[in-house]
Every structure is written in C-alpha cells, then in structure tokens.
C-alpha distance (Angstrom), angle and dihedral (degrees) to the residues before:
residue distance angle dihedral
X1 . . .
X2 3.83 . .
X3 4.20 139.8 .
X4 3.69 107.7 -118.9
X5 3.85 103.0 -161.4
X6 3.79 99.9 -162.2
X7 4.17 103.2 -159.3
X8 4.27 119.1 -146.5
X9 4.16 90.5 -111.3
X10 3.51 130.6 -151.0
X11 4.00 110.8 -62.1
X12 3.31 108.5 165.5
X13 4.17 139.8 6.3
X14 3.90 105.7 -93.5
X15 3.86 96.4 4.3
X16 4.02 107.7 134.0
X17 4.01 95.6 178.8
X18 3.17 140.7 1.2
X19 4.26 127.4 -156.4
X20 3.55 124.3 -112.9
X21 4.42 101.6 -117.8
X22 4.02 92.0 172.3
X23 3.99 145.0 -23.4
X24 3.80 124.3 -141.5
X25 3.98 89.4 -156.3
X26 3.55 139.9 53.4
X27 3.39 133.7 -167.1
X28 3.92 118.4 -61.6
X29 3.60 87.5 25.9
X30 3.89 118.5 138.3
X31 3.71 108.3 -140.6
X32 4.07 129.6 -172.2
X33 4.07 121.8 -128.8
X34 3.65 109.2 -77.3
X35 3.78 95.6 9.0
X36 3.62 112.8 148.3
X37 4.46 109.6 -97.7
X38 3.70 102.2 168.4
X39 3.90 150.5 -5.4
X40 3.75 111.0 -123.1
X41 4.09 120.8 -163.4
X42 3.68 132.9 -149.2
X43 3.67 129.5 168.8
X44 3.99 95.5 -36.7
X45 3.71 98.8 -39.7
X46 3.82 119.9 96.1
X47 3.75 120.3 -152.5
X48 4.11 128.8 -156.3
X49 3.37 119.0 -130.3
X50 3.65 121.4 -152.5
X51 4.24 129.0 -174.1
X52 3.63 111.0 -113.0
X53 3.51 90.1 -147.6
X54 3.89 139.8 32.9
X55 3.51 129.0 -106.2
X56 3.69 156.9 56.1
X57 4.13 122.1 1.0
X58 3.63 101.7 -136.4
X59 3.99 97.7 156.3
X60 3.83 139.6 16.0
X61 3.80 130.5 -159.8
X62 3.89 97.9 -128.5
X63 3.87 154.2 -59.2
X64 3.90 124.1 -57.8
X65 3.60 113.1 -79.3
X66 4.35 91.5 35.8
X67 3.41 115.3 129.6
X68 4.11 112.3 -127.5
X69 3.93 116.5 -162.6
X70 3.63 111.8 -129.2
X71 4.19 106.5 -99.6
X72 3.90 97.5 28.7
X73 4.09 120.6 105.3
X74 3.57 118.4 -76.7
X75 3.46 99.7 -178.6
X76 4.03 139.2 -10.1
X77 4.16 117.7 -137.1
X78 3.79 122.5 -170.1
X79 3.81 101.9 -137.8
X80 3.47 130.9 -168.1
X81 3.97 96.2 -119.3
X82 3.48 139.5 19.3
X83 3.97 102.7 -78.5
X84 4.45 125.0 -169.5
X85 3.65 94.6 -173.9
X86 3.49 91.1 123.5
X87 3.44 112.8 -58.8
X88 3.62 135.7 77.7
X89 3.79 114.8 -94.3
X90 4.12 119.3 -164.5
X91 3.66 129.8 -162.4
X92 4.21 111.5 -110.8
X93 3.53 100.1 -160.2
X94 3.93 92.2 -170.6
X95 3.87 87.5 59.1
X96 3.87 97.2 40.9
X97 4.23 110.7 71.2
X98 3.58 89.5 -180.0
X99 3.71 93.0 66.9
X100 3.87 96.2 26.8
X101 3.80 103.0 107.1
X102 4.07 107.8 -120.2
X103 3.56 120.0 -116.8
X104 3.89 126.2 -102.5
X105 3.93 101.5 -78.4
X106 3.65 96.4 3.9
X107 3.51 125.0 135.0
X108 4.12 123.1 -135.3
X109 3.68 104.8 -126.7
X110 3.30 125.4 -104.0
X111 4.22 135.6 -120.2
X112 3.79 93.2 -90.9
X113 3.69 98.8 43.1
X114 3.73 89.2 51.2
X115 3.40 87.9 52.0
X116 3.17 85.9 55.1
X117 3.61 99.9 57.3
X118 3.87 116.6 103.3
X119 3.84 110.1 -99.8
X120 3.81 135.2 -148.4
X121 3.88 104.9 -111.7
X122 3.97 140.8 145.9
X123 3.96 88.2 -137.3
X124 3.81 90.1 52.4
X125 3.29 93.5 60.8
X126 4.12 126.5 106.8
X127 3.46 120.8 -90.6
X128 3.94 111.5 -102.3
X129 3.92 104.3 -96.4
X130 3.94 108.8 -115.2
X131 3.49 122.0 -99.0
X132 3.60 121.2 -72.7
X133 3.94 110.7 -110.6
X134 3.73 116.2 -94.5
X135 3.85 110.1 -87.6
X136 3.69 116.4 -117.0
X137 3.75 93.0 -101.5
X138 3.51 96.4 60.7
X139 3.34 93.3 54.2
X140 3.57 96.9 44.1
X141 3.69 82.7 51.6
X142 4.00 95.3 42.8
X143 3.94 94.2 48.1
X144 4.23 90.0 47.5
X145 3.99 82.4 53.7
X146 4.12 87.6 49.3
X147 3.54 92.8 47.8
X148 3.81 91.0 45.0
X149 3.57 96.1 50.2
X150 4.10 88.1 65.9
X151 4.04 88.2 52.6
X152 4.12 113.5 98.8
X153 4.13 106.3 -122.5
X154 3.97 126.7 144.1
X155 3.94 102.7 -127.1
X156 3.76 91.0 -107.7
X157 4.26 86.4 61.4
X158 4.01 84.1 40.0
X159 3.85 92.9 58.3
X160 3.45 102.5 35.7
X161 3.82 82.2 62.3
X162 3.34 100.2 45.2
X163 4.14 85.8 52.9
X164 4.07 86.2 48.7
X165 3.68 94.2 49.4
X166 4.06 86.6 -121.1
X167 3.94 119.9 159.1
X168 4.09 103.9 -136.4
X169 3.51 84.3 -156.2
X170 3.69 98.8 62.5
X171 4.12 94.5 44.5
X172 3.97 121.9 102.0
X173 3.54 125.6 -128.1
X174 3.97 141.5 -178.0
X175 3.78 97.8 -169.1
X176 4.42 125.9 59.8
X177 3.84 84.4 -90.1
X178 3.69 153.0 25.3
X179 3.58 120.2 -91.5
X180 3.70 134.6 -178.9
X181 3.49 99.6 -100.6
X182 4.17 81.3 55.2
X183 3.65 82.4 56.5
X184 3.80 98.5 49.2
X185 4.04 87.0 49.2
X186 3.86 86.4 56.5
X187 3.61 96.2 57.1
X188 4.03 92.3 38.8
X189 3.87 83.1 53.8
X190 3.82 90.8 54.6
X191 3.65 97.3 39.9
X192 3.56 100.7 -101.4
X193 4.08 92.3 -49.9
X194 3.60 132.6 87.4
X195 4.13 143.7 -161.4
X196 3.42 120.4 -51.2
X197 3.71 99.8 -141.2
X198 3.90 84.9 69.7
X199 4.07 85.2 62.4
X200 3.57 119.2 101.8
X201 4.06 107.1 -130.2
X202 3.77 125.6 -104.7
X203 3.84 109.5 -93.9
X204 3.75 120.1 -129.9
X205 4.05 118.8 -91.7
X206 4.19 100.9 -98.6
X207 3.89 120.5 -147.7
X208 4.24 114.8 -156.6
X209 2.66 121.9 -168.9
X210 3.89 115.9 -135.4
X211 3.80 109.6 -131.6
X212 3.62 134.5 120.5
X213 3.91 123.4 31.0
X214 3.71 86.8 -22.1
X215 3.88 85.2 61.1
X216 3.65 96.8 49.2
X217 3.99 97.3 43.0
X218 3.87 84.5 53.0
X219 4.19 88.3 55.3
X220 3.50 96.9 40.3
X221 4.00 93.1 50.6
X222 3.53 96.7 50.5
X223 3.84 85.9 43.3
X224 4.03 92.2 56.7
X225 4.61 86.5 41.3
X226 3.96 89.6 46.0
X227 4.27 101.9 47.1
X228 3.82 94.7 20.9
X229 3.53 119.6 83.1
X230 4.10 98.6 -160.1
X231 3.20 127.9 -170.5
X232 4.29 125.5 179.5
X233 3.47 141.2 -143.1
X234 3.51 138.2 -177.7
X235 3.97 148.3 -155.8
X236 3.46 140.0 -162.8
X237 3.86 111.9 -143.8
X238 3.82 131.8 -172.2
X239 4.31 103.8 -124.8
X240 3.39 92.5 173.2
X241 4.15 95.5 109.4
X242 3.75 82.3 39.4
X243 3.91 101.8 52.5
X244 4.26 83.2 41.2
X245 3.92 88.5 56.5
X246 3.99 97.8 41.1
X247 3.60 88.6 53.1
X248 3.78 94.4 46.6
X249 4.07 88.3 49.6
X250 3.61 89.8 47.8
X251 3.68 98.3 56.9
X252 4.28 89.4 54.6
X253 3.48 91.2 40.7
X254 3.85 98.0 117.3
X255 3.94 110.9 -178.9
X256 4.12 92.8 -15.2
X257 4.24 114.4 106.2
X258 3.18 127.6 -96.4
X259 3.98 117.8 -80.2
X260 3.65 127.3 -127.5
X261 3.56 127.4 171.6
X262 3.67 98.2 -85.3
X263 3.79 102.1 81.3
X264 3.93 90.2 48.9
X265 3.66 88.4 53.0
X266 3.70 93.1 42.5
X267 3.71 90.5 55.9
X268 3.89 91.6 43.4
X269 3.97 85.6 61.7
X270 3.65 98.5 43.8
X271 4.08 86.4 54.7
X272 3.62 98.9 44.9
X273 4.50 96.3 38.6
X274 3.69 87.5 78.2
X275 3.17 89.7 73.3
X276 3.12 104.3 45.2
X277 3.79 108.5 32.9
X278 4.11 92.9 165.2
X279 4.15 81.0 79.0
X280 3.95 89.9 50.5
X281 3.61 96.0 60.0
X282 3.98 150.7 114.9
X283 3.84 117.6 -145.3
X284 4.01 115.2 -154.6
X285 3.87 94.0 -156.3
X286 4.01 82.2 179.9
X287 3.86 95.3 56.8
X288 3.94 91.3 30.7
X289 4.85 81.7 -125.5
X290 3.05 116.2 137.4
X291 4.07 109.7 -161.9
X292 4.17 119.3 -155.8
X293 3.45 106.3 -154.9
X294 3.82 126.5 -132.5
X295 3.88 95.4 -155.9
X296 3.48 129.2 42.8
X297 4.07 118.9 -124.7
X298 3.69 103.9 -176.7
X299 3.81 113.5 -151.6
X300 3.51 108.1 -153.1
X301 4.02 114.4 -162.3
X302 4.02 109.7 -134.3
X303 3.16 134.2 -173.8
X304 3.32 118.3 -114.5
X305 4.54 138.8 179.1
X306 3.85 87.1 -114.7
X307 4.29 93.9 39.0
X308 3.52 147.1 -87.0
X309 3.99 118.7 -24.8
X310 3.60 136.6 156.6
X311 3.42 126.0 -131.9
X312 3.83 121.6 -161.8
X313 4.18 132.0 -117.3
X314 3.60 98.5 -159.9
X315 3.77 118.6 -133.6
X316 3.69 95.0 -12.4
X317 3.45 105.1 178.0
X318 4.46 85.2 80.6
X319 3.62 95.3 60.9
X320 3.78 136.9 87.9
X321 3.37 126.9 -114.4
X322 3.93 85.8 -108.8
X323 4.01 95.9 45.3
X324 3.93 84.0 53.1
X325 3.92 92.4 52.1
X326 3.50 90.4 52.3
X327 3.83 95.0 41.2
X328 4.15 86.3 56.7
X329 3.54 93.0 43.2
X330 4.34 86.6 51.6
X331 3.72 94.0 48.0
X332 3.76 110.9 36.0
X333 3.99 82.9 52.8
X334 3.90 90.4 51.3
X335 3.97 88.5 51.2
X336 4.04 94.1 48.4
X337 3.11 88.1 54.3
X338 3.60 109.8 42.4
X339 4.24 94.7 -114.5
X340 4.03 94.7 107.2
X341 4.08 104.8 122.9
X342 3.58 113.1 -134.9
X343 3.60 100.7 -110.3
X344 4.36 83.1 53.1
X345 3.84 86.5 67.4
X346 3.62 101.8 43.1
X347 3.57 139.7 75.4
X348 3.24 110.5 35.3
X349 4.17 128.5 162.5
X350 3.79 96.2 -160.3
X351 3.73 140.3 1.6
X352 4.20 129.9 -141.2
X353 3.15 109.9 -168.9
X354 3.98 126.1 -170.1
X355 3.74 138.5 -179.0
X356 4.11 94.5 -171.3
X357 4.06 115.3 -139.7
X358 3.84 88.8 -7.0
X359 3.89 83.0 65.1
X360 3.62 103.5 115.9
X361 3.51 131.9 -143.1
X362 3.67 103.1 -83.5
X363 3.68 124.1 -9.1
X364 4.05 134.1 -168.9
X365 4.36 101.7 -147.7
X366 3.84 115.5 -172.9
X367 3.63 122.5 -116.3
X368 4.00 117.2 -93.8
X369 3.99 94.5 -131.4
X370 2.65 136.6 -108.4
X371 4.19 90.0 31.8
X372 4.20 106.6 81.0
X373 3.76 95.9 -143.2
X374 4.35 130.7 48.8
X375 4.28 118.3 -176.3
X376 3.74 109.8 -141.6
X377 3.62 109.4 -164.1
X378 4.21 117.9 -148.3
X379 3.74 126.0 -149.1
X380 3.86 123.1 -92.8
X381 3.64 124.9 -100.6
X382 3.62 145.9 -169.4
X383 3.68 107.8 -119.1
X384 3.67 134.7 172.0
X385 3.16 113.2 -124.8
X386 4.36 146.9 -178.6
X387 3.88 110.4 -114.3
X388 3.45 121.8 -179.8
X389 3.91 85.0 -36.4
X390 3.49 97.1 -47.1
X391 4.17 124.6 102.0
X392 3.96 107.5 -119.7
X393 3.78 135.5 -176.8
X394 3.78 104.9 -125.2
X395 3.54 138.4 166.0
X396 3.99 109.2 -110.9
X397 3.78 124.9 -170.8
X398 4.01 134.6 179.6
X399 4.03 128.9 -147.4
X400 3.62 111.8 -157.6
X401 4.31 111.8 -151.0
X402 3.54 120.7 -169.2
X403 3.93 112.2 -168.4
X404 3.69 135.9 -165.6
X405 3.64 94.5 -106.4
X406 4.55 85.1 -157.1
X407 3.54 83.1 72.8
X408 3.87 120.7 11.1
X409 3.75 110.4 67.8
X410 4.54 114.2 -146.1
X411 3.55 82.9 -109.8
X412 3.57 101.6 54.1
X413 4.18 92.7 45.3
X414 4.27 86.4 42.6
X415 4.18 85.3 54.5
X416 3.96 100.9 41.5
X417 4.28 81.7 49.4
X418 3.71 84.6 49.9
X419 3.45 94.0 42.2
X420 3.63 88.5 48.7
X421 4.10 92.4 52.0
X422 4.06 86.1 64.1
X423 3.80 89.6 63.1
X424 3.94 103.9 43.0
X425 3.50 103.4 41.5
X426 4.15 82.6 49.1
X427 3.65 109.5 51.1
X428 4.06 91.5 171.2
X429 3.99 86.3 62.2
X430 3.76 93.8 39.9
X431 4.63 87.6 49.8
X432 3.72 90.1 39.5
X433 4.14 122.1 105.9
C-alpha cells in the first residue's frame, strides 16, 4: 500500500488560500479517481476538487470554513500502488507484505493462501440491512391519511385543514361533503382549538455554521451598513404601456428568451445614468476617489443554492433589450451553478436587483460596495387609479433606490427616479434609437 498526499493546486492567479465550504468524503471513505472530495472557495468562485487517484481516505486537511494555503496537503489516500499523478505517494511498509521483511523461520505465503486473504471490494461488502419497520406514528399518521382520502373535501377545505391540524375524518357534516363553514363549526365545537395529532411536531434547534459564500455575503453586508450612510427612496410608476409592449414582443419573439421586466428596466437606467453619472459610480472610502463611470456594468443580484451573488452585464447601455435577456439568462445560470468566471462577477457600477412577484410592496436593498447606488425592483399590481378624471384599473409598480448619501445628494436620486418615470411609462421612447 502507498500514502497519496493529494496537494491544494494552483486555482487561481494571486490566490494564496482558499476556505474549505464542504467535503463529499470523510475519513475511511473509499473514493474512485476523479471523484469529487471537496468544494474549495475563493473570492466568490467555488472550485471542485477531485482525487487523482483511487483509494482509501486516511487523512483530511480540515473542517468547513478552514482556510488551506495553496501547496499544503488537502487530503491523504491509501492507494493500492504507488501513483505520480500529482501527489506524493510513500511506501507503508506495515501495509505492503511484499516489502515487509519475513520473520526468522517464517514462511512467505503462498498463491492459495493469498487468495485466501480477505480483500477490499464493493461486492464483498454486506448486504444493506432491510428497512426498519414503520414506527407507530407513521402509521398512525399513514392510516389517518387512508381514512381521509375516502372523506369528500374540495382541496381548498383539504388544506385549510391540513394548516389547522384538523382530522377530516373526525368532522360532522349534513351535506355529501365538508365545507368550510363545517370546518369553522369544528373549531367552535372545540373552543377555538383542535387535536393535537393533526399538529405537525416541533423540529429540532439547527446550528450552521456560517462559512463559505454565506460567510462572505454576511461581511460584505455589514461592511456596506457600517461605512455607508444609505438612505432610500421610492416611486410608484404606471407599467401598464410597458407590460402591453413586453407581452406584444414576447409573442414575435421567435428563437430570442423570454422577456421580463428586467431588461426594459435595465435599458431605462442605461438611458437616464448619463445624466446623472453621481448614480453610476464607485466610491473608494479608503482613498477618499470617487470614480464616474463612462460605461455601465450592471450587477444584477441572483439568487443562487449557495446565496446571493451578482454577476455582471458588461457595458450595458450597447445592448438590446433582447441581447440583455439573453446575457441574464447566461450569467445567472453560470452563478447557480458555480461556472461564473471571476472577472463575470466583478466590476460592477450599479446593481438592480429583483425578486419578481415575491417583490413586495416597497423594499430598502443595501448597497453592493463599493457602487453608491442599488435599484430594487417591486412586484406589479392592479391598482385603481384617477385618469384624466376617470377611475382606471392599471398596473402600478415601485423601484426602491438606496444611495450613498457621501456622494449622491436627495435631489440627484429624486431626478434620476424622475428621469427614470419618462422612460417606463413610455415604452416607444425607452425602444427608440
């Protein structure tokens, strides 16, 4: 048998660590060549690493959220022969009987009684024990189901029970099915309470850990709270043109993706930052510079498995409103799934950020430093409104801006809002050349 020393490489120019965000193996794990053994993070990019080699885990570097300096031993694998791939593989003489040295009047053993020796292999190993029977409270919970199944509810009765904790089985009614007003006799009948074995049990208390891009969102927000002093605004605007010409486009879009809102309001901002190039900024707090910037590199905050990023349109303000649909399609699936390049998720001048129909009414988003102003975009609503003296139905929106207040002045953030009002509520304005 040999030590395979398998050494953190090279992963990125200038990068002198990286942090341990999960492993896939633990000790006295078997792994296969190139089977994945651990995520490593720097900055905001997250690298797989795989073993070069097969065999046994016999050491690892660390626990998630350790730091491991580029060159020194990640983990160590007991492998079957001596292996160069990369690593550093030792000689364990107390593993290796062909290099052991025999024993005074011992005997090396022969073909059959090597065969005979016990061997290492995924076929050897013991069959998986069968399933432990189902505990009584599943199947107290399983045969209420079965019996509930029979009982006559629409599904809007069936979940409001479910959410009350309320056993179907065990409510009255005078008609060929349960209705709410059944339900609301039920829990008049029981004084406002009902059965416990309808309750869902308590969950255990959870400890996470914070490491990982979890780890450095959490720094980098209370970075922006502590040196920024923000402050918000927000305005209502009148998308109802807008949502009439996105859904036009839409139906001739031919092979192009599908368009939200986003690269309308995208666009707005790239024809309205001119000017005011205060919003389009980066403040270096350290250096006291504050940089207006020519081009506009929209970082746009996605959601991701492993958190919040924000991958980067560069200079926005020369593509379509299609090019810029595909362009957010490309990057926010190269950030969920760990693909963006570092150069895609840096740079940016100023961040939208949206979270669709789970938008909220208003919403105060933190600046992405070191830019000086973020766009939070609100869901759509149905409003009833006054129109040239008449009541209308229209669809009503709001976009939250939070500002640097160091360097962008109320005035300035109430104009480029104002400024951006002449573009949304005008789609042929915001489409024209």
């Amino acid at each position: 048998m040999a030590r395979y020393e398998f050494k953190l490489p090279d992963i990125g120019e200038g990068i002198a660590e990286a942090e341990i965000v999960a492993w896939h193996v633990k000790v006295g794990d078997t792994v296969a060549e190139d089977q994945q053994i651990a995520d490593m993070m720097t900055d905001k990019a997250t690298v797989e690493m795989e073993s070069p080699v097969a065999g046994k885990v016999i050491e690892l570097a660390g626990e998630v959220g350790d730091q491991v300096p580029i060159g020194s031993v990640l983990a160590v694998i007991e492998t079957e022969q001596r292996s160069d791939a990369g690593g550093i593989a030792s000689s364990d003489a107390s593993e290796s009987p062909e290099e052991r040295p025999l024993a005074d009047g011992a005997e090396a053993p022969t073909e059959a009684q090597e065969e005979a020796l016990p061997t290492m292999q995924v076929e050897d190993a013991p069959a998986k024990a069968p399933p432990a029977p189902q505990p009584r409270v599943e199947a107290e919970v399983a045969q209420r189901e079965a019996g509930q199944a029979h009982v006559l509810a629409s599904p809007a009765v069936r979940a409001r029970a479910r959410d009350l904790g309320i056993d179907l089985a065990q409510v009255r009614t005078t008609s060929d099915r349960i209705r709410h007003s059944d339900l609301d006799a039920y829990l008049l009948y029981n004084g406002g309470s009902v059965s416990s074995r309808g309750t869902a049990a308590a969950r255990a208390d959870e400890t996470v850990k914070v490491v990982g891009l979890r780890r450095k969102i959490a720094e980098n927000m209370q970075e922006a709270k502590r040196r920024i002093p923000h402050f918000t605004l927000v305005e209502e605007y009148d998308v109802t043109a807008l949502e009439e010409t996105r859904a036009m486009m839409n139906r001739d879009r031919g092979s192009n993706p599908k368009l939200t809102l986003l690269p309308f309001l995208i666009t707005a901002m790239a024809r309205a930052l001119p000017e005011w190039p205060m919003l389009n900024a980066t403040y270096d707090d350290d250096a006291n510079v504050i940089t207006r910037h020519g081009g506009l590199h929209m970082g746009v905050a996605t959601q991701t498995p492993n958190g919040l990023m924000v991958p980067v349109i560069r200079d926005a303000q020369s593509l379509s409103v299609w090019q810029l649909a595909s362009e957010i399609l490309r990057l926010a699936e190269a950030a969920r799934s760990g693909k963006a390049a570092r150069e895609e998720l840096t740079g940016s001048t100023i961040t939208i950020s949206s979270l669709g129909p789970m938008g909220g009414i208003t919403s105060t988003p933190v600046i992405n430093r070191p830019e000086v102003a973020i766009v939070a975009v609100n869901k759509v609503e149905d409003k009833v409104v006054v129109v040239d003296d008449d009541i209308e139905v229209r669809k009503r929106m709001n976009l939250s801006l939070s500002c640097d207040h160091r360097v962008v002045d109320g005035w300035d953030a109430a104009s480029f809002m104002q400024a951006l009002k002449g573009y949304i509520e005008n789609p042929l304005r915001l489409l024209s050349a």
